[in-house]
KOLBA-365738 format. One record per residue (C-alpha): x negated, y, z negated; residue number from 1. Coordinates in Angstrom, 3 decimals, padded with zeros to 6 digits. Example, Ala and Ser with C-alpha at 12.3 -4.5 7.8 and 13.67 -1.06 7.14 Angstrom:
# KOLBA-365738
<xx->-012.300, yy->-004.500, zz->-007.800, rodo->1>
<xx->-013.670, yy->-001.060, zz->-007.140, rodo->2>
This chain:
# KOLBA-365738
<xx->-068.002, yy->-110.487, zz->147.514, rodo->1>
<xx->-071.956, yy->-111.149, zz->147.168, rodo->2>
<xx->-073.685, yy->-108.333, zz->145.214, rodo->3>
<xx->-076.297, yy->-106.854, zz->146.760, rodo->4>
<xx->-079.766, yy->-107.071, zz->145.070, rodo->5>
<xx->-080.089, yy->-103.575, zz->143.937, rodo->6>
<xx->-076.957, yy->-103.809, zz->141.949, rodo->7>
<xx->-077.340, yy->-107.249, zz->140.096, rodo->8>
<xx->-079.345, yy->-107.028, zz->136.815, rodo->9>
<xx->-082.990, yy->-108.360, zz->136.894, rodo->10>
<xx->-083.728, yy->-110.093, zz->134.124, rodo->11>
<xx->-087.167, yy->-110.978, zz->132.956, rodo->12>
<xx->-088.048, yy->-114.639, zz->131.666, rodo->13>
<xx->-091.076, yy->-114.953, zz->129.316, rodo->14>
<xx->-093.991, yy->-117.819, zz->130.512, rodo->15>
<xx->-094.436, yy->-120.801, zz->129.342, rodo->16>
<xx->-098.528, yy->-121.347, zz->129.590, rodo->17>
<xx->-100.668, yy->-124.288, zz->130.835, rodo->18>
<xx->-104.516, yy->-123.503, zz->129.668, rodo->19>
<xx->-107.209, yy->-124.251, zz->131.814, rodo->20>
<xx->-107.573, yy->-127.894, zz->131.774, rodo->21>
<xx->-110.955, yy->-129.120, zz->133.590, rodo->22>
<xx->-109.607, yy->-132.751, zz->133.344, rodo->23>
<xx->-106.603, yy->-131.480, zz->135.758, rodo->24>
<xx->-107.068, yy->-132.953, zz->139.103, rodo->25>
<xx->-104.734, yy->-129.663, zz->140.487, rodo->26>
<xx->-105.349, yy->-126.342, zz->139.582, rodo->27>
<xx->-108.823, yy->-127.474, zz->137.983, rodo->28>
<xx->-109.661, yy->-125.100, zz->134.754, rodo->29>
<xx->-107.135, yy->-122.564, zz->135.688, rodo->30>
<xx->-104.736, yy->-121.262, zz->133.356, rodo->31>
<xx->-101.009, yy->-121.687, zz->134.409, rodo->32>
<xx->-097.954, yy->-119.960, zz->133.779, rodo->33>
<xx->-094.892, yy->-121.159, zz->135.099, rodo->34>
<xx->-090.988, yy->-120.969, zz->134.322, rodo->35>
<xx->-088.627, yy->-123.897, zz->133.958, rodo->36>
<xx->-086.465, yy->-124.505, zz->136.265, rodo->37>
<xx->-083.024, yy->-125.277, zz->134.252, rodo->38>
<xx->-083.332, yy->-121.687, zz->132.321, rodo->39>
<xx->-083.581, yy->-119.594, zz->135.296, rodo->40>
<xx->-081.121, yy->-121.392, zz->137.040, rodo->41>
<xx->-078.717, yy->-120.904, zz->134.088, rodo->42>
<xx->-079.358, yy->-117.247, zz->134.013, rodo->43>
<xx->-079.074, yy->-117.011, zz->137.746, rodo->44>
<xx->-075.494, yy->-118.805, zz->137.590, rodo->45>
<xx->-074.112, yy->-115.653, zz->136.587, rodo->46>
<xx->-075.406, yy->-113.462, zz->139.444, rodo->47>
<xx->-078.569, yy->-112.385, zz->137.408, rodo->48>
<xx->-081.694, yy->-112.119, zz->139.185, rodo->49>
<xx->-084.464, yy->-113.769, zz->137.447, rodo->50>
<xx->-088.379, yy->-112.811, zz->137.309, rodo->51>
<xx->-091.179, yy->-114.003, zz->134.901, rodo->52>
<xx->-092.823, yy->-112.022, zz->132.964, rodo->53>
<xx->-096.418, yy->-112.771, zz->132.895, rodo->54>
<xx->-098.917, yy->-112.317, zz->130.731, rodo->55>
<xx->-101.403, yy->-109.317, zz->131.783, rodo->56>
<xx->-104.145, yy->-110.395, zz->130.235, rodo->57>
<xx->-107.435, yy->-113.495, zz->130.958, rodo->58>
<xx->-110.096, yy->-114.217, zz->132.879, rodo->59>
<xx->-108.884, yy->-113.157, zz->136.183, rodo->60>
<xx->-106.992, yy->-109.696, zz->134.566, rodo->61>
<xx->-107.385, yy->-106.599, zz->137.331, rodo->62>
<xx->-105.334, yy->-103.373, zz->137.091, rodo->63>
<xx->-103.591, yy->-101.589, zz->134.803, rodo->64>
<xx->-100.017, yy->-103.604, zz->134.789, rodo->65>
<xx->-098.898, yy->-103.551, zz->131.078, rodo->66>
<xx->-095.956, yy->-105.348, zz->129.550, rodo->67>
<xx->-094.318, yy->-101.894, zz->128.689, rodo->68>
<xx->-094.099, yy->-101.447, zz->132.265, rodo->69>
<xx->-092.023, yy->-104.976, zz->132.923, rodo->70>
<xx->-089.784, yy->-103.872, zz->129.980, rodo->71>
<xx->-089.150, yy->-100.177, zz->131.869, rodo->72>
<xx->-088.456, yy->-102.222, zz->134.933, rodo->73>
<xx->-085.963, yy->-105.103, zz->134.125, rodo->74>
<xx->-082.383, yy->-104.880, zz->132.380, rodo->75>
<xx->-083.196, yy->-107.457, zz->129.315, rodo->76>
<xx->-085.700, yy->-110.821, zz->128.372, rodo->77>
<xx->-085.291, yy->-114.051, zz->127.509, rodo->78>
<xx->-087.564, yy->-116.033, zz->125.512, rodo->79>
<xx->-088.157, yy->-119.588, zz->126.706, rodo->80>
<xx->-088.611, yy->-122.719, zz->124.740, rodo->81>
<xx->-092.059, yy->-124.490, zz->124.127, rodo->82>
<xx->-094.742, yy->-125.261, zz->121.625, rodo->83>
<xx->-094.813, yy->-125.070, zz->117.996, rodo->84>
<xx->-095.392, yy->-121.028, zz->116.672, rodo->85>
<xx->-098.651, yy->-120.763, zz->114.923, rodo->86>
<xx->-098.286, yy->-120.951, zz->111.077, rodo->87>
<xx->-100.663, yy->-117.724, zz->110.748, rodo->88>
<xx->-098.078, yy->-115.250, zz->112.183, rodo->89>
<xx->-095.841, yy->-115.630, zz->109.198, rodo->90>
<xx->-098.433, yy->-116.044, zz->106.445, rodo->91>
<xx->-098.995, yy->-119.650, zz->106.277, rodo->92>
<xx->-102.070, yy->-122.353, zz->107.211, rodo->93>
<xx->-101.179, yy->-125.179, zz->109.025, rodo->94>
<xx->-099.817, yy->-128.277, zz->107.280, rodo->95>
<xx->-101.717, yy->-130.435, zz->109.538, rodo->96>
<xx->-103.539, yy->-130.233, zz->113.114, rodo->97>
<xx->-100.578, yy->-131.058, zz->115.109, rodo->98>
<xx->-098.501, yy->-128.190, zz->114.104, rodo->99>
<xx->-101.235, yy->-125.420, zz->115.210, rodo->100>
<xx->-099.152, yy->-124.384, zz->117.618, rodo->101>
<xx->-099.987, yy->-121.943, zz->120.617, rodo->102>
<xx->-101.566, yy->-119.147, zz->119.201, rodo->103>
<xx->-102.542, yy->-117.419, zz->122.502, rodo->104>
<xx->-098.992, yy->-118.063, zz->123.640, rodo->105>
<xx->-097.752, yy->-116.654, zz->120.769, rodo->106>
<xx->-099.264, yy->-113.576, zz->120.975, rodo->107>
<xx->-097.943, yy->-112.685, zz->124.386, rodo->108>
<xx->-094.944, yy->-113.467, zz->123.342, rodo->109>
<xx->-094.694, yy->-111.060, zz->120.280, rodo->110>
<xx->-095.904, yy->-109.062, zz->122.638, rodo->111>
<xx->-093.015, yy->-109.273, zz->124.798, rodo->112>
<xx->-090.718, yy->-109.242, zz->122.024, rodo->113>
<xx->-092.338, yy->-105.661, zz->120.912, rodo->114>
<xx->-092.311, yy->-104.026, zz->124.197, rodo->115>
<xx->-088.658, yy->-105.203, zz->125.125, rodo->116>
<xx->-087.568, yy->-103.668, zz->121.466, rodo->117>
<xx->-089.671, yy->-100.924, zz->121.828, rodo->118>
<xx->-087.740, yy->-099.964, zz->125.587, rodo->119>
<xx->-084.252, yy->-101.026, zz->123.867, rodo->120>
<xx->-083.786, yy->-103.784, zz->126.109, rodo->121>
<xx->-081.659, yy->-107.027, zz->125.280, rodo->122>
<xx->-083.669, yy->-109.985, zz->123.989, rodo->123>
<xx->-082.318, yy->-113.262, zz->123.984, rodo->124>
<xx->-084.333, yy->-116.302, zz->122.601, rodo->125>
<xx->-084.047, yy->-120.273, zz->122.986, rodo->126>
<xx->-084.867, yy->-122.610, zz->120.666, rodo->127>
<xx->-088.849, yy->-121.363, zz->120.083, rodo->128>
<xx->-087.750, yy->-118.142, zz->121.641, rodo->129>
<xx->-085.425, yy->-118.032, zz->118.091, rodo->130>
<xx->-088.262, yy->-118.570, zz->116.017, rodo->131>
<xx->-090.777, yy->-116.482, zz->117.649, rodo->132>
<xx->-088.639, yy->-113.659, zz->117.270, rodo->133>
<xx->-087.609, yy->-114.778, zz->113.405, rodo->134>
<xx->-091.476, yy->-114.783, zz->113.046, rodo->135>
<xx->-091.918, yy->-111.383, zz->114.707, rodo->136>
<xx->-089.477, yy->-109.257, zz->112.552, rodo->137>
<xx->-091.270, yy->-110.746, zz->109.666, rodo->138>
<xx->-089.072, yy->-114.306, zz->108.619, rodo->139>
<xx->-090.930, yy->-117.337, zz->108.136, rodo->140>
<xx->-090.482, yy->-120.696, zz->109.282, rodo->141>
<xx->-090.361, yy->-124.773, zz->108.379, rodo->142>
<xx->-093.531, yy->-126.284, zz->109.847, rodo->143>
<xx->-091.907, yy->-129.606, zz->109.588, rodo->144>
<xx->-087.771, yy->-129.916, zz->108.924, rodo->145>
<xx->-088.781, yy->-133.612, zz->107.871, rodo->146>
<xx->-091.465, yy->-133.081, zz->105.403, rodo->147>
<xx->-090.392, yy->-129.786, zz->103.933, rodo->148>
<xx->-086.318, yy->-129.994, zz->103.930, rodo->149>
<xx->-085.162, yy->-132.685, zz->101.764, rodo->150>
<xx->-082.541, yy->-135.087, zz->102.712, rodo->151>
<xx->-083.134, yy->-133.025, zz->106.319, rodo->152>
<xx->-081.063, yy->-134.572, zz->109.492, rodo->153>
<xx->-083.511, yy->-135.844, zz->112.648, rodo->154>
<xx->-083.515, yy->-132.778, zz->114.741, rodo->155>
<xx->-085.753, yy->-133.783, zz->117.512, rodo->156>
<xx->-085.990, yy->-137.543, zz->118.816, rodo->157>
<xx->-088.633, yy->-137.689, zz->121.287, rodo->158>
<xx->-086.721, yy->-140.786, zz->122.873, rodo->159>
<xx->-083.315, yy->-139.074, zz->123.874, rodo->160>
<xx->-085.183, yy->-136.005, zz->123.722, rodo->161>
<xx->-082.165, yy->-133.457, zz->125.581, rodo->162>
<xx->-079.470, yy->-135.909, zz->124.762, rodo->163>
<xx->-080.437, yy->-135.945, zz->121.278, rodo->164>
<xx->-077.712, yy->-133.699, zz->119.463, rodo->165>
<xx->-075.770, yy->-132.417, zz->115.967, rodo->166>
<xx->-072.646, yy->-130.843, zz->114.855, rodo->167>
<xx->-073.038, yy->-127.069, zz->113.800, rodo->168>
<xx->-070.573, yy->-124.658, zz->111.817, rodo->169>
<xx->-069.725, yy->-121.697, zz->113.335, rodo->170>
<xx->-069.720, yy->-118.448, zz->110.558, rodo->171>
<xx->-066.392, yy->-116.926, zz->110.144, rodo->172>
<xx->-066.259, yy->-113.544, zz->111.676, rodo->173>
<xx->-069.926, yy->-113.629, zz->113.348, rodo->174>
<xx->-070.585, yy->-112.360, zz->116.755, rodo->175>
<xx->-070.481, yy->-116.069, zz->117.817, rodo->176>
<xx->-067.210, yy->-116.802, zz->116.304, rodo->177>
<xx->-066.049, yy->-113.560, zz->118.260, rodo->178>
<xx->-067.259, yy->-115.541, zz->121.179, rodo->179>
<xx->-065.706, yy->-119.003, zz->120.349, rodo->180>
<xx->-062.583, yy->-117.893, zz->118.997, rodo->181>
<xx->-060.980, yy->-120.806, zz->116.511, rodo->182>
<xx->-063.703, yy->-122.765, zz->116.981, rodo->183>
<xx->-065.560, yy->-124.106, zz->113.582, rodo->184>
<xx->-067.571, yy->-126.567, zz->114.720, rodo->185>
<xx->-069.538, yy->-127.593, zz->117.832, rodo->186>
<xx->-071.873, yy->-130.329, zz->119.047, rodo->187>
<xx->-075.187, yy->-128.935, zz->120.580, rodo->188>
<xx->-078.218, yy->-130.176, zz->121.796, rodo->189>
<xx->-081.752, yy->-130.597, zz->118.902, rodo->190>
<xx->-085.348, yy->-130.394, zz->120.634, rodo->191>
<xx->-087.424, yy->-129.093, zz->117.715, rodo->192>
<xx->-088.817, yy->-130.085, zz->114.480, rodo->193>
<xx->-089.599, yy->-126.647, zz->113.344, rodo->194>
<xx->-086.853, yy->-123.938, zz->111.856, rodo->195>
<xx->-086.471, yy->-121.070, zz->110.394, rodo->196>
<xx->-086.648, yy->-120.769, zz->106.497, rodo->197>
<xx->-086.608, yy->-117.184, zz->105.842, rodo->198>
<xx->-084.253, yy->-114.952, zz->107.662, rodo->199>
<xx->-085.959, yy->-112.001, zz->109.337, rodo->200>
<xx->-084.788, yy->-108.557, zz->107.460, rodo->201>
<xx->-082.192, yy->-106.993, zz->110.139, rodo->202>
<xx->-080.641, yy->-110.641, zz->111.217, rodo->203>
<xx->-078.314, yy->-112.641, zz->110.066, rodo->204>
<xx->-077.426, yy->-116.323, zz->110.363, rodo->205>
<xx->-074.215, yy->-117.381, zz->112.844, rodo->206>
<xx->-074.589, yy->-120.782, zz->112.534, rodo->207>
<xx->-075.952, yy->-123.497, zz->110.601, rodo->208>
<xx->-076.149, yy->-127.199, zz->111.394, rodo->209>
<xx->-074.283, yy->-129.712, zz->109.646, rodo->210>
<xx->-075.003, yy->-131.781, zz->106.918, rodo->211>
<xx->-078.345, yy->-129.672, zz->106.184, rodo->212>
<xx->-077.499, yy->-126.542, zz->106.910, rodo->213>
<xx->-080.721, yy->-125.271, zz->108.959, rodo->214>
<xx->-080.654, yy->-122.072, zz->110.926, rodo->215>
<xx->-078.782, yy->-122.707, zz->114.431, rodo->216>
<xx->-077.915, yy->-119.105, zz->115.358, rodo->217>
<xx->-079.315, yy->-115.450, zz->114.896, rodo->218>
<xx->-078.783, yy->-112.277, zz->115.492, rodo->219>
<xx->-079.734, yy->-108.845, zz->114.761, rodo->220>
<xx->-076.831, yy->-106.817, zz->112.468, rodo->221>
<xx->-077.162, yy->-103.412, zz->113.584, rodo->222>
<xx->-075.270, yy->-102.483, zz->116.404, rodo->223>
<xx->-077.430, yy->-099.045, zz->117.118, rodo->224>
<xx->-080.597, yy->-101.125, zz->117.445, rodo->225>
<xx->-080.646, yy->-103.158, zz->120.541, rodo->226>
<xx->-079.135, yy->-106.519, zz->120.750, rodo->227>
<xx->-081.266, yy->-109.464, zz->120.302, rodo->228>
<xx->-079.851, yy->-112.919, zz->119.422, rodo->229>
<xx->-081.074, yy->-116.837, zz->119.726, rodo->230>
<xx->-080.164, yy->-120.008, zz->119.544, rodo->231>
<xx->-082.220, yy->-123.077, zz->118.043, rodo->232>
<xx->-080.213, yy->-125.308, zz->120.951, rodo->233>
<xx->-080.913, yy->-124.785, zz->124.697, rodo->234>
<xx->-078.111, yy->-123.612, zz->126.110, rodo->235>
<xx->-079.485, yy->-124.103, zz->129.342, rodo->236>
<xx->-080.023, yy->-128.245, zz->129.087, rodo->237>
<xx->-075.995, yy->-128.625, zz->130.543, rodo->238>
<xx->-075.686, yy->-132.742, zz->130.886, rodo->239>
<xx->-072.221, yy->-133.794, zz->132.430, rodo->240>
<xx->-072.185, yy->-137.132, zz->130.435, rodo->241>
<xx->-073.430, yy->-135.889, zz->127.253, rodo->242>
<xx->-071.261, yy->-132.887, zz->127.198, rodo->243>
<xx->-072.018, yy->-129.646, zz->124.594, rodo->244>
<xx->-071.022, yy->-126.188, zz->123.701, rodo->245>
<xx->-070.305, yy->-124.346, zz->126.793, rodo->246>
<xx->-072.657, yy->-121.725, zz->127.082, rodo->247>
<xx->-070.894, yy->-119.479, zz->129.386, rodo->248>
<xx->-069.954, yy->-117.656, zz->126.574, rodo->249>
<xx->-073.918, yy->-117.039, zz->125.132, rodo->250>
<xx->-074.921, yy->-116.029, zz->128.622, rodo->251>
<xx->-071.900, yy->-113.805, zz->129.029, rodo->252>
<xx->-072.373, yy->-112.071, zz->126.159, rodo->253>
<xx->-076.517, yy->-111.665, zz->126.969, rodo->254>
<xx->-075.608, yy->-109.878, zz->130.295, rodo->255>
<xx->-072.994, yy->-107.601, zz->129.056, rodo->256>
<xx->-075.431, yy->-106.221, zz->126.266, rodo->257>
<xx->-077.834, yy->-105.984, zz->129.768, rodo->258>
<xx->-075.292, yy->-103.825, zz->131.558, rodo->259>
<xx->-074.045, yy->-101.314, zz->128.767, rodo->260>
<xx->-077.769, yy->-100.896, zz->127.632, rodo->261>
<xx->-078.254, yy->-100.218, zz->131.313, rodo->262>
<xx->-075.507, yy->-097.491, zz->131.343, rodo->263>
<xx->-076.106, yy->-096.109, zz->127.768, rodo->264>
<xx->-080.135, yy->-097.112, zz->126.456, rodo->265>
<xx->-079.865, yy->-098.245, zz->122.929, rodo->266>
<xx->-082.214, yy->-096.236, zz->120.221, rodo->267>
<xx->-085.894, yy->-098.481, zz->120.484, rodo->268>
<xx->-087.061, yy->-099.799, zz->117.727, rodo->269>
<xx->-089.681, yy->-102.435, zz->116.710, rodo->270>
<xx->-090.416, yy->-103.159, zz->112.431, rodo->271>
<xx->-092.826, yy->-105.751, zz->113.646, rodo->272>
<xx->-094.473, yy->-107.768, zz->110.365, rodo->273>
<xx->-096.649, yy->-109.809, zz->111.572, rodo->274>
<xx->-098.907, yy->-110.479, zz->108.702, rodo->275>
<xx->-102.373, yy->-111.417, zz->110.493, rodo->276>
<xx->-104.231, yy->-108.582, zz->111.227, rodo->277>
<xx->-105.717, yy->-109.970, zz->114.107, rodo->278>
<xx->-102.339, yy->-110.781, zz->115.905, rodo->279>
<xx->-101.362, yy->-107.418, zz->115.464, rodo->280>
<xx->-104.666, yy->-106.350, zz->117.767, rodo->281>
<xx->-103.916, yy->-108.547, zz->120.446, rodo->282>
<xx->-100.434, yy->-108.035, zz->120.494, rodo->283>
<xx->-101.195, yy->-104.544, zz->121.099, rodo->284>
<xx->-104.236, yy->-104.900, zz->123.835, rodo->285>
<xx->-101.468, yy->-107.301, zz->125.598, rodo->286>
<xx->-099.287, yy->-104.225, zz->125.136, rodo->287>
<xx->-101.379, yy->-101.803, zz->126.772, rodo->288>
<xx->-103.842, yy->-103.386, zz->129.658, rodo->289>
<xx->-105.475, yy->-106.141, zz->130.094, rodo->290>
């Protein structure tokens, strides 16, 4: 039996951006914000209606939409994949150029991340979406696995770029070994060349990818805050010859925490420690009104 709309959870997907690019031939010097398609379409595979989020702030901001009102609205988030998260958020200058990441992008999505915590609504991140929200409870990353990990595994080859993948070890007695039970090891998908180095206080680590033992999994420990958890791998990218984890099981889990915290609101809550002063402004203009 198809579920009618007003009884399937609506779940909101964070933007990906595209700055105003005068060199564009389409769109000319407009700022984009899009979704991909695989990630909504994986979300929507399980009946959930899908919306962006986007951001409420620029050049062409009117009206008084605020995130907090998105967060009231929909049943959870997730946190897309994307560029690099500026080094500044979690303490740090930039290595080199390259890894500057997207600081405007970043601070909508901290943004997000607050209000969502704040309304005690599921959060669920992918592969940047994991370190954005490491970064936004106050861990720290790698800016470069390579450079700063020694004897560090290739963990993103721009060549086979989604085919590219590693073995990871499942934690005994972790929410994701709840979800894969007897299941040690798995092969899954590696797309980035940043990772998490210091665990954010309130998370803990669920898996860890083999030989070198980087971050793979998170999630956040106590049951009376509001779920969040995140992968480094997309669970999304699902190639029939290059087979992975299923991910039924991630997204299954997501949607549950969506429909109890539906029924029974978990207690907000939001220890942002973002360490630049500046972010923390923004973040909360983005919160309020553009």
């Amino acid at each position: 039996m198809t579920l009618p709309a007003d009884r399937r959870l609506k779940i909101g997907l964070s933007a990906c951006f595209s700055h105003a690019d005068p060199a564009r031939p389409l769109f000319t010097g407009k700022t984009l914000q899009y979704v991909e398609q695989s990630i909504a379409h994986w979300i929507m595979s399980a009946g959930a209606m899908v919306v962006m989020v986007p951001c409420p702030t620029g050049e062409t901001a009117k009206g008084d939409v605020t995130l907090a009102h998105y967060a009231e609205w929909l049943d959870g988030v997730v946190m897309h994949g994307g560029a690099d998260v500026w080094p500044g958020s979690y303490g740090e200058e930039p290595l080199r150029p390259e890894w500057l990441g997207d600081r405007v992008r970043d601070l909508y999505d901290l943004a997000v991340v607050e209000a969502f915590s704040q309304a005690g609504k599921p959060i669920f991140g992918v592969c940047r979406g994991l370190q954005l929200i490491n970064v936004a409870f106050g861990g720290t990353l790698y800016q470069d696995i390579l450079t700063q990990v020694p004897g560090a595994q290739v963990h993103r080859n721009a060549h086979a770029y989604d085919r590219h993948q590693h073995d990871i070890s499942i934690l005994k007695n972790s929410r994701l070994a709840r979800l894969y039970p007897g299941v040690q090891t798995a092969r899954v998908n590696s797309i980035h060349h940043q990772a998490i180095k210091d665990v954010a206080p309130g998370f803990s680590v669920e898996a860890w990818s083999i030989p070198d033992a980087i971050p793979e999994a998170i999630c956040r420990t106590d049951r009376q805050q509001s779920y969040i958890a995140a992968t480094q791998w997309h669970p999304e990218f699902l190639i029939p010859d290059c087979p992975t984890l299923d991910s039924r099981p991630l997204l299954d889990d997501f949607l549950n925490a969506c429909a109890m915290a539906k029924k029974y609101p978990a207690r907000s809550h939001s220890p942002f420690r973002i360490r630049d002063r500046a972010a923390r402004l923004l973040r909360r203009a983005l919160l309020r009104n553009g």
